[in-house]
N, C-alpha and C positions, 0 to 999 in steps of 0.2 A: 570450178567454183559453184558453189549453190545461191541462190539467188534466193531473194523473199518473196514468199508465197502470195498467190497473187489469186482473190476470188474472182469468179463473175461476177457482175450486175448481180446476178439471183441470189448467187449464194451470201452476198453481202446482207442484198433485202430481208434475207429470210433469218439470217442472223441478227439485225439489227429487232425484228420482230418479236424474235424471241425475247436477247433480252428485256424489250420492253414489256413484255408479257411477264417475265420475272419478277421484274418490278411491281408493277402493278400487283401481282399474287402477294408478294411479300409485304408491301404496305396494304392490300387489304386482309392479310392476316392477322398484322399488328392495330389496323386499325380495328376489327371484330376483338382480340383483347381487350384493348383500350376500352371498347363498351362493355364486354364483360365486365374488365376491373369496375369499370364506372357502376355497370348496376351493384354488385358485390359491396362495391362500398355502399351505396345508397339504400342497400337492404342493409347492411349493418349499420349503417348510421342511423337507419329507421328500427332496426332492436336494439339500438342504445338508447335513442326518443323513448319506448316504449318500455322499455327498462329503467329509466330514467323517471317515468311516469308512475313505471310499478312502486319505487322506492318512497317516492315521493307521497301516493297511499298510501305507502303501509307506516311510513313515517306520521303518518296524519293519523293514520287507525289507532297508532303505538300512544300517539299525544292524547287523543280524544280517549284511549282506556288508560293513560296515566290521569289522567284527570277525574275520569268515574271513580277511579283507588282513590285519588285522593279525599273528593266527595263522598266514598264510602267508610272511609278511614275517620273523618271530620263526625259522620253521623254516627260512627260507633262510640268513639272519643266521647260523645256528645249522651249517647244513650248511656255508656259506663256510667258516669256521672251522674245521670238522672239516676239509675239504678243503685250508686252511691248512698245519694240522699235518699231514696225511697226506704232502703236497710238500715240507714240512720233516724230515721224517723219511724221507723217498726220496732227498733232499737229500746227506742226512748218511749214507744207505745208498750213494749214487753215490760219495761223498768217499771212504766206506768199502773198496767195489771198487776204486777207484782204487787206492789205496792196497795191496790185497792182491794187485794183476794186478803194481803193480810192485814190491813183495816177492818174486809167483813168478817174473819175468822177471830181477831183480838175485839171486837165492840159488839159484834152482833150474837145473840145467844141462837139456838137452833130454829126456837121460833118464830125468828126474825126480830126479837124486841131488843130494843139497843140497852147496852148496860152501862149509859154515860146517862148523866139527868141532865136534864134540860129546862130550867123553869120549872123543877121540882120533878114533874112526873119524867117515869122512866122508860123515856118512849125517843128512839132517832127518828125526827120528822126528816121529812121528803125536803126541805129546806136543807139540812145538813148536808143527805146526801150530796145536792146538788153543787154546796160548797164544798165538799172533796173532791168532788170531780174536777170543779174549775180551780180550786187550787192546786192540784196535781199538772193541771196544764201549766200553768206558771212556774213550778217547783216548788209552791208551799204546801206544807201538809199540818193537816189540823189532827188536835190530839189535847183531848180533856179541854176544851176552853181556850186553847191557844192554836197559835198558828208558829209553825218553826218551818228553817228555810235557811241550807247552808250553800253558801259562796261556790262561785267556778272561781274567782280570782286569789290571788294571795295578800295580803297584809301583815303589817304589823298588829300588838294588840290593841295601841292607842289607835291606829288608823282605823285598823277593823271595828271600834266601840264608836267612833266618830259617824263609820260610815254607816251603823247600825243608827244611830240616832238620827241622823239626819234622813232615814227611810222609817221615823217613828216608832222605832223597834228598838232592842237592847239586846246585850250579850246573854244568851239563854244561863238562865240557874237554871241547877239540877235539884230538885228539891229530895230526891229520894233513888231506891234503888232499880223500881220500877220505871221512873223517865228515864235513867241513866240506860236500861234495857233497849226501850222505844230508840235512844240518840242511836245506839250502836247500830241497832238494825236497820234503821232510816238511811243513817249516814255514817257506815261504816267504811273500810276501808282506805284510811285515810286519817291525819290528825288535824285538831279544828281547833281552835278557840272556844272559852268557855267565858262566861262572864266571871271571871274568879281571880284576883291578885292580890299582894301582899303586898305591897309599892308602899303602902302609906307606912304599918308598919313590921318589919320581918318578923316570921314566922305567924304574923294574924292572918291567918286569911279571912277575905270578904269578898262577895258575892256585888254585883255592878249595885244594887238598888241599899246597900250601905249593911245589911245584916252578914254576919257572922257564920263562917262556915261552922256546924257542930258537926260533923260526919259525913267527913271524904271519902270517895272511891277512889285511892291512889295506888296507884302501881305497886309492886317490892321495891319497897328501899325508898318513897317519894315520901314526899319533896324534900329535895337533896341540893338543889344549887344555892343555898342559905342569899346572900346577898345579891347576889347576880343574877338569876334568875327567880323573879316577880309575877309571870303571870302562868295561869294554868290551860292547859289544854287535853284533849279527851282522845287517847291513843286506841285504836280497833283496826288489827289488820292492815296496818299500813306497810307497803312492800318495803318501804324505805328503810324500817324498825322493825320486824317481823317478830322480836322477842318481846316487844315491849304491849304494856296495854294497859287499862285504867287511865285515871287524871296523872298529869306529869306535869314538873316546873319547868317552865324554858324562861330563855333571853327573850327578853319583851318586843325587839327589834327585829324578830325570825319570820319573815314571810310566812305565811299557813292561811288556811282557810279556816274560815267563822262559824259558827253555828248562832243566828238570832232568832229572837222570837217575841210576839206579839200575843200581848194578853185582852181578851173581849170578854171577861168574868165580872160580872159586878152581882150583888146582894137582888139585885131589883130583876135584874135580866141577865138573861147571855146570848150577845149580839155575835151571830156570824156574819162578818164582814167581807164582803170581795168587791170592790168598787162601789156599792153601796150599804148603807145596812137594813137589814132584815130583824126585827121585832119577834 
C-alpha cells in the first residue's frame, strides 16, 4: 500500500514561503494595475475637463462672432437704407435740375435777359429766381404769373376742386396751346384733373372760374361720354392709357390726380409769393 506523502519540517517551511511570496507577487501586481488604471483614468478624465473647456471656448468664440454677424448685419440693413434715401433724394435733386435747366432754356434768352415782364420792363430779377428755386423744393413751379402744382394723392373731381380751394388755389385753366405744352412737360406721365366740366350743362363745357371753353385740346374722338361723364382731364404718357392723349371726359368719381394753380398777376404789380410776399 502507498501511504501519503509525508514532508519534513523544512520542506513544508519552504513551501508554505513560497506560496506566500506568490501571493504577495500577485496582489502586488494587481495592485500596480489598479494604479495604472487609476492614473489612465485620471488623465483621461483630465482631457475630457480639458476638452470639455475647449468646447466650451469655442462655443463662446462661435456666440461672440454670431453676435458681431448680427451687429454687422443690423449696420448694413441700416447703411442700405440710409443709402436708399440718399438716391431718393438725388432722385428728386435730378427731377429738380431738370426742371430748372428747362426754366433757364424756355425764359431765359442767351443774354441772360428774361423774356417774361415783370412790372413792365423785361428783366427776371434775382427775386424770381430765388422763388423757383424755393418753389421747386415744395413741388411748385412758377410759370408766366402763376404758380402750378399737381397732386401725389388721388381724388375725385369735386374732391380734388374742394381740396384746391381750400389750399387757395383752383383747378388750373388751360388758357391756350402754349400752357397746355408747359402742363405736359411739367407733369407728364400721368392723367390729372383740369379745372374743366360740363355738369351744369351737357356738352357746355366751362372752365372752374365760370367762362366758356372756346378751343379744346381733346384727344380723337373726345368728348364722348355725353351724359356720364362731366369732367375733363389732361392725358400725356400715362402707362395705364398709352394710346391715349390730349383733354379726355371721364366719370367724375374716378380717383386721379390734380393739377391747381395760383394766380399773383394784377394790373398794378406781380407778386411772387412763397410764404411771404415780395413787391
Amino acid at each position: 500500500m502507498f501511504g501519503a506523502a509525508v514532508c519534513s519540517s523544512a520542506d513544508c517551511s519552504h513551501r508554505a514561503v513560497c506560496h506566500t511570496h506568490s501571493r504577495e507577487t500577485t496582489a502586488q501586481i494587481q495592485n500596480e494595475n489598479l494604479t495604472n488604471e487609476r492614473e489612465q483614468l485620471i488623465l483621461k478624465n483630465t482631457n475630457l475637463t480639458n476638452e470639455r473647456e475647449q468646447l466650451i471656448l469655442k462655443n463662446t468664440n462661435l456666440t461672440n462672432e454670431r453676435e458681431q454677424l448680427i451687429l454687422k448685419n443690423t449696420n448694413l440693413t441700416n447703411e442700405r437704407e440710409q443709402l436708399r434715401n440718399q438716391l431718393q433724394i438725388c432722385g428728386k435733386l435730378t427731377s429738380t435740375l431738370k426742371k430748372l435747366r428747362w426754366i433757364q432754356q424756355t425764359f431765359l434768352k442767351p443774354d441772360g435777359v428774361g423774356l417774361m415782364s415783370v412790372n413792365g420792363s423785361k428783366k427776371l430779377t434775382a427775386e424770381l429766381l430765388t422763388a423757383e428755386l424755393v418753389v421747386f423744393t415744395d413741388g411748385w413751379i412758377y410759370y408766366q404769373f402763376s404758380f402750378y402744382y399737381m397732386s401725389n394723392e388721388t381724388r375725385g373731381w369735386t374732391e380734388s376742386r374742394r381740396y384746391c380751394k381750400e389750399s387757395g388755389a383752383d383747378l388750373i385753366i388751360i388758357n391756350n396751346r402754349e400752357e397746355n405744352d408747359f402742363v405736359k412737360k411739367m407733369f407728364g406721365g400721368t392723367s390729372a384733373y383740369i379745372g374743366l366740366t360740363d355738369s351744369d350743362v351737357e356738352a357746355r363745357w366751362k372752365w372752374v372760374d365760370g367762362t366758356n371753353m372756346t378751343s379744346g385740346l381733346w384727344g380723337p374722338g373726345e368728348p364722348n361720354g355725353y351724359i356720364t361723364e362731366n369732367c375733363g382731364v389732361v392725358v400725356d404718357n400715362d402707362p395705364r392709357w398709352p394710346t391715349l392723349f390730349g383733354w379726355h371726359d371721364v366719370l367724375c368719381n374716378r380717383d386721379l390726380q390734380w393739377i391747381l394753380t395760383k394766380n399773383y398777376y394784377t394790373k398794378q404789380n406781380c407778386h411772387i409769393l412763397f410764404g411771404q410776399t415780395h413787391s
